[in-house]
C-alpha positions in Angstrom: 76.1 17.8 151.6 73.8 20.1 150.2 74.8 21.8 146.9 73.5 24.5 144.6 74.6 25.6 141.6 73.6 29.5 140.8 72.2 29.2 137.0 71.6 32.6 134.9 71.0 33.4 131.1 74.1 32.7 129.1 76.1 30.0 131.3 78.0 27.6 129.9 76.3 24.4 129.6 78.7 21.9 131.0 79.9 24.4 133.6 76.2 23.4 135.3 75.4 20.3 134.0 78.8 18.2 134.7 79.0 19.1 137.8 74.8 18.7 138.6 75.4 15.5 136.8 78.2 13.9 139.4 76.4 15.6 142.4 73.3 13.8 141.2 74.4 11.1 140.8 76.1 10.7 144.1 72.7 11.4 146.0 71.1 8.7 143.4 74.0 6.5 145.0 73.2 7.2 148.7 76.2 9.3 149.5 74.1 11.9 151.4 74.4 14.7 148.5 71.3 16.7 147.3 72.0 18.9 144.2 69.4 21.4 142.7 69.9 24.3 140.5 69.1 28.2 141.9 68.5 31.5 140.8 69.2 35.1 141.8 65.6 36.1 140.1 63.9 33.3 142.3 62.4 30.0 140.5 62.2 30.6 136.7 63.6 29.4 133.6 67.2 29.7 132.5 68.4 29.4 129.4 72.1 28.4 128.9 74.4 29.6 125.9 73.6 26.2 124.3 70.0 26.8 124.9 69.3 24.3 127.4 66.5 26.0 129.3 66.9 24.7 132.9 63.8 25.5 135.8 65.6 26.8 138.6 64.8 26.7 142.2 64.6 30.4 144.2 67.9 31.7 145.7 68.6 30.1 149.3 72.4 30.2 149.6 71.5 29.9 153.9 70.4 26.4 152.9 73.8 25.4 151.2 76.7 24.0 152.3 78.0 24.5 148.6 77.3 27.3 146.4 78.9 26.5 142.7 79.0 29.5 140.2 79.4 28.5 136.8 81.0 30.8 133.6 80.1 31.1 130.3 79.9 34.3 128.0 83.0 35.7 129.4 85.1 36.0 126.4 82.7 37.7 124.0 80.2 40.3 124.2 77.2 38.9 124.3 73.4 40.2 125.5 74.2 37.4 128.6 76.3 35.3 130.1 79.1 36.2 132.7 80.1 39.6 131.1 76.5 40.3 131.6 76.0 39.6 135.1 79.5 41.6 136.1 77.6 44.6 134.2 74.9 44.0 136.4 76.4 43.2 139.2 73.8 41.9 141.5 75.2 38.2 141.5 78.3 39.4 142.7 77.1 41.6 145.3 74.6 38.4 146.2 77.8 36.1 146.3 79.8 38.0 148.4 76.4 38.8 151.2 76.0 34.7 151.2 79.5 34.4 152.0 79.2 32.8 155.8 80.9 30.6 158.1 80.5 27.1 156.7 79.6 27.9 153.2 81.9 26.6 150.6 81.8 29.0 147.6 82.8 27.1 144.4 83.7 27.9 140.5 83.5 26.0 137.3 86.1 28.2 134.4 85.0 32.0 134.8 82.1 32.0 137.0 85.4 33.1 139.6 85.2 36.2 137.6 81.7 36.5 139.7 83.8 35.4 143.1 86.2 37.9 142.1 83.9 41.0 141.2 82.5 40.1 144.7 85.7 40.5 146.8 85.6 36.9 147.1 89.5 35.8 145.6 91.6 38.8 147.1 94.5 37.2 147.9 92.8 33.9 148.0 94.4 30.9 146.1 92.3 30.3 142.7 92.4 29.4 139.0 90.2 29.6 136.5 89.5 29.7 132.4 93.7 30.2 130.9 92.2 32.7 128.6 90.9 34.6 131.8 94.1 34.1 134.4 95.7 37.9 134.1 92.1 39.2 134.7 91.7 36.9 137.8 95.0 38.3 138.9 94.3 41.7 138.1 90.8 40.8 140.3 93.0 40.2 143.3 93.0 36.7 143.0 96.6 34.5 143.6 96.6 32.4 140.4 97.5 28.7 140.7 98.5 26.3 138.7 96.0 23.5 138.9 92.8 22.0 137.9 90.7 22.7 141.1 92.3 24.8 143.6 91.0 24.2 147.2 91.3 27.0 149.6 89.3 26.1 152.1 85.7 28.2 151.6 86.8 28.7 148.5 87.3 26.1 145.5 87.6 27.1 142.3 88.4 25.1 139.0 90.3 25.7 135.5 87.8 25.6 131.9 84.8 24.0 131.5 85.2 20.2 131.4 86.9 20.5 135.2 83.8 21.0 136.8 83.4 17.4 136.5 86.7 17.4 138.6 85.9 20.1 141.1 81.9 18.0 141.9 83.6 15.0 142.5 86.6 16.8 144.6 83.4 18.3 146.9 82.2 14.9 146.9 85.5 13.4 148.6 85.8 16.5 150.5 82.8 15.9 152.4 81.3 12.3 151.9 84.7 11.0 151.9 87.2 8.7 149.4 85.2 6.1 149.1 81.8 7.8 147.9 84.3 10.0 145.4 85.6 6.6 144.3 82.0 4.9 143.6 81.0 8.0 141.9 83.9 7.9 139.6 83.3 4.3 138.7 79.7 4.7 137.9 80.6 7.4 135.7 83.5 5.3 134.5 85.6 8.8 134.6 89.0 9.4 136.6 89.2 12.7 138.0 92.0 14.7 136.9 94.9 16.4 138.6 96.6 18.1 140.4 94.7 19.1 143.1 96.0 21.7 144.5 94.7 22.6 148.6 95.7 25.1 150.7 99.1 24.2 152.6 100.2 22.8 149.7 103.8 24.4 148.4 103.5 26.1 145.0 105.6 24.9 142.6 108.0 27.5 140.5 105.9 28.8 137.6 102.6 26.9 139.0 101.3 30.5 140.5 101.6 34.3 139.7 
């Protein structure tokens, strides 16, 4: 499984690194997973709203199998961040052009706000940040209930810390339960639920 995680001024800093952190690891454990961080702007520096600056690798999203988009700088104006990009909009219009036949576009919190500003979530199962669920809605998206919601290209996850949920979901949704397992051991973290995937009923209240 090849994964990259699209990196730009103002993202969150655990929205990246939990996720590069388990996908990381589960190469460093032989489960066939390479991770590397990417930007729209090709390679360059990236600084996060912590101020973690981060090298990023060009954008290459035909190399992927995975493309995760991570929030941060949503609920504030800021001079970057998520806000920032949707101004812009060049990564959404970027997301929605790599959209292909199997490429699995992923979220950590509001980086769906990207997915949604590209078309991406119209009528699509999703979740993401609570603070951010009407906008998601009013985006197009079908709001569920859950801390990663797979349907099928498209997996998104709830705030912040569940992008630790959603890279170790990827990594039993393609390397399998048993490389998902390892992973969680080393980490000595047990992903949490529910998981929601598509075909699954929707429980009363779990969507809008």
């Amino acid at each position: 499984m090849r994964a990259d995680i699209v990196v730009f001024d103002g993202a969150d800093d655990l929205d990246v690194v939990g996720p590069y952190e388990v996908l990381g690891l589960a190469g460093r454990a032989g489960q066939g997973v390479t991770v590397r961080l990417v930007s729209l702007d090709g390679p360059r520096t990236v600084t996060t709203a912590g101020g973690l600056l981060l090298p990023a690798a060009g954008w290459a999203p035909q190399e992927a199998d995975v493309l995760i988009v991570p929030g941060g700088g949503y609920a504030t104006s800021e001079t970057s961040g998520v806000r920032t990009e949707l101004d812009s909009g060049r990564l959404p219009a970027a997301l929605a052009a790599a959209a292909r036949p199997g490429l699995v576009l992923a979220s950590v919190c509001t980086g769906a706000m990207l997915l949604g500003a590209g078309g991406l979530l119209t009528g699509r199962a999703c979740t993401t940040h609570h603070r951010a669920v009407e906008d998601l809605v009013a985006a197009g998206g079908r709001h569920v209930k859950a801390r990663v919601v797979d349907d099928g290209d498209v997996v998104t996850a709830g705030g912040i810390t569940s992008g630790l949920d959603l890279a170790i979901w990827l990594v039993e949704r393609h390397r399998g339960a048993q490389a998902a397992a390892l992973v969680q051991q080393i980490l000595e973290y047990e992903r949490r639920e529910p998981l929601w995937r598509s075909g699954d009923p929707v429980a009363s209240g779990a969507g809008r």
